[in-house]
N, C-alpha and C positions, 0 to 999 in steps of 0.2 A: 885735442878735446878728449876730455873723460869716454869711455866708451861703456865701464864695467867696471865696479870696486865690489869686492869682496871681503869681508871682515869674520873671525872668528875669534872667542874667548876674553873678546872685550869691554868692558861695562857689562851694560844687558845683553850682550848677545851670548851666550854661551855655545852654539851652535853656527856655523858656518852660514850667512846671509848674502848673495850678492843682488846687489843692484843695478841692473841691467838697463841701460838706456838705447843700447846698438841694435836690439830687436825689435824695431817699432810696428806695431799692429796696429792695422785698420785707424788711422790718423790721417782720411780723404776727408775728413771733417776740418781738418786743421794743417793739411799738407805742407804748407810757410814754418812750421817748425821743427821738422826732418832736415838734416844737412847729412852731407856724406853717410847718409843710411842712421843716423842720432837723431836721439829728441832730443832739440838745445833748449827749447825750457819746460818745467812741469813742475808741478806741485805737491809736496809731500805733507799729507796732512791726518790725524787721528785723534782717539782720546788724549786725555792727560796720562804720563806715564807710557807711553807707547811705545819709546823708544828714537822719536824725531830729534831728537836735539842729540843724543847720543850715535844716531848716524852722520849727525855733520859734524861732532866732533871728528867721529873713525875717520870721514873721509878727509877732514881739512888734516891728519896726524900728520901728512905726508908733507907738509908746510916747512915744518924746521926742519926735516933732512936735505930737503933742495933748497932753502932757503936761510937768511940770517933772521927772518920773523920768531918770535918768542910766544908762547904761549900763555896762554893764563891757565896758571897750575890750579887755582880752586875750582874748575871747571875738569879737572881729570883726576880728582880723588876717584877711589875704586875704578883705578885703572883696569884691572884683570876681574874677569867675573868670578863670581865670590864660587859659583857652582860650578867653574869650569874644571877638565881633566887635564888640562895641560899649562906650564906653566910659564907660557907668554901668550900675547896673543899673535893674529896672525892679518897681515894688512895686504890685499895685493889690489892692483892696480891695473886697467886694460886703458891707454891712451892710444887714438888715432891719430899722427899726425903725415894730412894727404892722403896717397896710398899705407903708407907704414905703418905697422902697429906693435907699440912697443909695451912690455909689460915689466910692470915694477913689482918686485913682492920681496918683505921682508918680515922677522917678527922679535918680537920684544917686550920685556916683560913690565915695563915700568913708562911715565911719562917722557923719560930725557931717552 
């Protein structure tokens, strides 16, 4: 299970964001969706332009390195942020699985 993805320099993010689900706070309102110390489901929602869509891109990137699924390229023009200082971005990854936890991070400048 996802625990913590981190993204930087990518689309809109110019600045390092991570999204943290392994810290769950004060959810005795909802305890049923804490598993191994995660929140397995939640809602991510804002104005237009906010940045939502451009975070499930970041997180689903990690699709075609582990997998043979393809992407849809017109959904990843301005891969790199246009203001960012560095020039790839930056993808890492905190997975739980059981006790283990294992972390992926890699970075690159382009869709492929």
């Amino acid at each position: 299970m996802l625990k913590r993805f981190s993204v930087e320099n990518f689309k809109g993010f110019q600045d390092k964001i991570t999204f943290d689900i392994g810290l769950p706070c004060n959810y005795s309102f909802n305890s049923e969706i804490i598993e191994n110390g995660c929140v397995t489901k939640g809602i991510i929602y804002g104005i237009n332009s906010s940045g939502k869509s451009n975070l499930g891109l970041a997180i689903f990137d990690i699709i075609t390195h582990l997998t043979d699924k393809q992407k849809l390229l017109s959904s990843y023009e301005f891969y790199l942020n246009m203001s960012g200082r560095k020039s790839f971005a930056e993808f890492e990854y905190d997975f739980l699985f059981g006790e283990h936890e294992v972390v992926y991070r890699y970075s690159k400048n382009d869709v492929n």
